[in-house]
PyMOL commands that place a pseudoatom at each C-alpha (Angstrom):
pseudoatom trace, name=CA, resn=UNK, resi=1, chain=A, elem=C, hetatm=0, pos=[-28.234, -69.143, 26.349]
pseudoatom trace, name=CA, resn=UNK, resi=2, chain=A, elem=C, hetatm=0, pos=[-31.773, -66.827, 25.864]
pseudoatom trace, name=CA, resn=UNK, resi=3, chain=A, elem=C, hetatm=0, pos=[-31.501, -64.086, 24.969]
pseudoatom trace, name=CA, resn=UNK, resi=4, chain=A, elem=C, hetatm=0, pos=[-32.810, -60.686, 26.848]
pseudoatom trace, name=CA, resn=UNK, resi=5, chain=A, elem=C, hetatm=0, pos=[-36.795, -59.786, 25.284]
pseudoatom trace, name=CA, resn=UNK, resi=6, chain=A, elem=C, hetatm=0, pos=[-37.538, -56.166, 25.659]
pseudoatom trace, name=CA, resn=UNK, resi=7, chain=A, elem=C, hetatm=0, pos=[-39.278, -57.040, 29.489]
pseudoatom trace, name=CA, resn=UNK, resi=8, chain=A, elem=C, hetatm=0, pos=[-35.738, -57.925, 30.547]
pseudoatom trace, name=CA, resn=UNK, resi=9, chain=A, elem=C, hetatm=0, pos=[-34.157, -54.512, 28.978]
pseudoatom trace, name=CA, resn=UNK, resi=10, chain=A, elem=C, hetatm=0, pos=[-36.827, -52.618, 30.718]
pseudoatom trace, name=CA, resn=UNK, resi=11, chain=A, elem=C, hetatm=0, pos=[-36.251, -54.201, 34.100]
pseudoatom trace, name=CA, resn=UNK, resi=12, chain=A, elem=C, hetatm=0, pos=[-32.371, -53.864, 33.684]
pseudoatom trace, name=CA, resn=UNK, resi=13, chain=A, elem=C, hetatm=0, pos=[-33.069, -50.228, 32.434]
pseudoatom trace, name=CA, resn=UNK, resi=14, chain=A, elem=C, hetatm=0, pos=[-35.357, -49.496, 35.912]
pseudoatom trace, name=CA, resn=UNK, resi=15, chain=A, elem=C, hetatm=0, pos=[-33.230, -50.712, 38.264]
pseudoatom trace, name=CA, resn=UNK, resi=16, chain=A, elem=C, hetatm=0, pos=[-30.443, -48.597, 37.106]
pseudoatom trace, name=CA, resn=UNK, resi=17, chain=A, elem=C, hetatm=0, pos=[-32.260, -45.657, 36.928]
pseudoatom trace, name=CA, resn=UNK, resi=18, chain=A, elem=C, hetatm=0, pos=[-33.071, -46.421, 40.640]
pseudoatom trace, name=CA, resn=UNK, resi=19, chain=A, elem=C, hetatm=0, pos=[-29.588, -47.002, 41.320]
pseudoatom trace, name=CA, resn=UNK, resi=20, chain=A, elem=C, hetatm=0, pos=[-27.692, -44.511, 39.557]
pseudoatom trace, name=CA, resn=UNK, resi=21, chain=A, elem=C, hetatm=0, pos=[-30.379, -41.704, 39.349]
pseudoatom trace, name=CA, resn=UNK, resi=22, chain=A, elem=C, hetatm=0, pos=[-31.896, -39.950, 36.321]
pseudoatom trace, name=CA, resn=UNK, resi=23, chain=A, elem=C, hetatm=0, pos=[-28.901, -37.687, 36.950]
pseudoatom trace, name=CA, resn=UNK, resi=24, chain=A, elem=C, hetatm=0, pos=[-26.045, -39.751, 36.574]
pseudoatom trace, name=CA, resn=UNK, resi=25, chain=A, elem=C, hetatm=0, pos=[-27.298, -42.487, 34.076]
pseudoatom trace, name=CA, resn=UNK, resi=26, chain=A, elem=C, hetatm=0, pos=[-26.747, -39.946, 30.708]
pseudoatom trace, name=CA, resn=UNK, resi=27, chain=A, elem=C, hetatm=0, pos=[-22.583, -39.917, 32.419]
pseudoatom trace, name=CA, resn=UNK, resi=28, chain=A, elem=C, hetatm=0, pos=[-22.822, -43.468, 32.566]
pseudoatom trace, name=CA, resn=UNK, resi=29, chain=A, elem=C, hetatm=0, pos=[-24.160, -44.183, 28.850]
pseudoatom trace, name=CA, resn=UNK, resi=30, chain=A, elem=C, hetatm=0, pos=[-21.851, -41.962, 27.724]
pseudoatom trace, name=CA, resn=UNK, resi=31, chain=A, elem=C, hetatm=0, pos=[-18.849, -43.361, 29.881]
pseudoatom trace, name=CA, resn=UNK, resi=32, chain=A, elem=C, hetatm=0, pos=[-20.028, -47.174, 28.060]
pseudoatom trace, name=CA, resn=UNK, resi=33, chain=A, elem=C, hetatm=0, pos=[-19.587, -45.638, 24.421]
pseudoatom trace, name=CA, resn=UNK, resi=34, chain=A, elem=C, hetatm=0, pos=[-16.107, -44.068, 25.452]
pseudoatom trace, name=CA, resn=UNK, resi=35, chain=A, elem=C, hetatm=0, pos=[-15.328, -47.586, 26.309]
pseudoatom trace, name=CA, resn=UNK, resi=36, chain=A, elem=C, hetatm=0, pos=[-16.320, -49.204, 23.421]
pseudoatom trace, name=CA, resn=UNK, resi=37, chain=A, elem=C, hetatm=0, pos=[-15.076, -47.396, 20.865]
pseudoatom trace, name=CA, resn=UNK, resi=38, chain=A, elem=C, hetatm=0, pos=[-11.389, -47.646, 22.571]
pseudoatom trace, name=CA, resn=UNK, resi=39, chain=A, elem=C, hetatm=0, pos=[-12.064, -51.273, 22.212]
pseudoatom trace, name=CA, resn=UNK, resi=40, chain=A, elem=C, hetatm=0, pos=[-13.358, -51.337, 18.459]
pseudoatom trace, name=CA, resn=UNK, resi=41, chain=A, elem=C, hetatm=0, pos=[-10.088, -49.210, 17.779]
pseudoatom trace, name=CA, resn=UNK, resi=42, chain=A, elem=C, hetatm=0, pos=[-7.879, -51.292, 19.226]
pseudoatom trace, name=CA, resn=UNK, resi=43, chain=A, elem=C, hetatm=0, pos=[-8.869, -55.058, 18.203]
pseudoatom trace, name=CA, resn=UNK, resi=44, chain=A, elem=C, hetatm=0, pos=[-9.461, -53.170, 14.812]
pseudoatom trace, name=CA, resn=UNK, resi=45, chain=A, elem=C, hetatm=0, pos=[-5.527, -52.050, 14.867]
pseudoatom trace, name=CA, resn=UNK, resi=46, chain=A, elem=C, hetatm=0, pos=[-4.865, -55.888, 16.016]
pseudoatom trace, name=CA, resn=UNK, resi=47, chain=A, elem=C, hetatm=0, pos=[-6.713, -57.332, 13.290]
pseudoatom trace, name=CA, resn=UNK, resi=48, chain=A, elem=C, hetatm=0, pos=[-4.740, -54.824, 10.405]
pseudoatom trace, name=CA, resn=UNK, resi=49, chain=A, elem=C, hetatm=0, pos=[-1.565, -56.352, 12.365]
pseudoatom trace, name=CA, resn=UNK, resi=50, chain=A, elem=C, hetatm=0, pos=[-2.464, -59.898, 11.616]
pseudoatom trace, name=CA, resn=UNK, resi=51, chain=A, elem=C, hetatm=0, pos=[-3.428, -58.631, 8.266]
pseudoatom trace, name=CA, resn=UNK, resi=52, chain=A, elem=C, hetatm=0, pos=[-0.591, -57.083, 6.913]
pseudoatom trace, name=CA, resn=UNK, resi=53, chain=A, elem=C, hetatm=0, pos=[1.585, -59.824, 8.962]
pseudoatom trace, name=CA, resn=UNK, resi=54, chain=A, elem=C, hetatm=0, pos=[-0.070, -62.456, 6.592]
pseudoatom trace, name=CA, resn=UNK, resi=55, chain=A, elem=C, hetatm=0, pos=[0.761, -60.886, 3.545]
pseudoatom trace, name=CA, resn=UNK, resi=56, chain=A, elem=C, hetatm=0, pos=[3.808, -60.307, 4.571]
pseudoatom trace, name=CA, resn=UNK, resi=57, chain=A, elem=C, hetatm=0, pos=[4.312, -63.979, 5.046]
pseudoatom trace, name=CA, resn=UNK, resi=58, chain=A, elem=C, hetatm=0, pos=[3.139, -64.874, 1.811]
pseudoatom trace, name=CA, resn=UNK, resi=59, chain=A, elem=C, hetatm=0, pos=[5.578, -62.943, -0.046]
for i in range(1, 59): cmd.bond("trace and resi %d" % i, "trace and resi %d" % (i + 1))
show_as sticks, trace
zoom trace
C-alpha cells in the first residue's frame, strides 16, 4: 500500500477546505483530536486490563 507524499496531503487538504469552508474546518480538526484521544484512552485502559490480568495469572 503507498503511502500519501505531501502532493496527496495537499490535495486532500484543498478539497476539504472547499467542502467544509475555511470556517468550519478549525471545528472539524478539533472534533478529529476529541476523537482520538477518547480512543488512545480507552485501548490504553484495555491494554492495563490485559496487563494486570497477566500478572495476575502468573501468580
Amino acid at each position: 500500500m503507498p503511502s500519501l507524499g505531501p502532493g496527496s496531503l495537499l490535495l486532500i487538504a484543498l478539497v476539504a477546505l472547499l467542502i467544509f469552508g475555511p470556517k468550519k474546518l478549525p471545528e472539524l480538526g478539533k472534533a478529529a483530536g476529541n476523537t482520538l484521544r477518547e480512543f488512545k484512552n480507552a485501548t490504553k485502559g484495555l491494554a492495563d486490563d490485559d496487563d494486570d490480568k497477566k500478572k495476575n495469572d502468573k501468580q
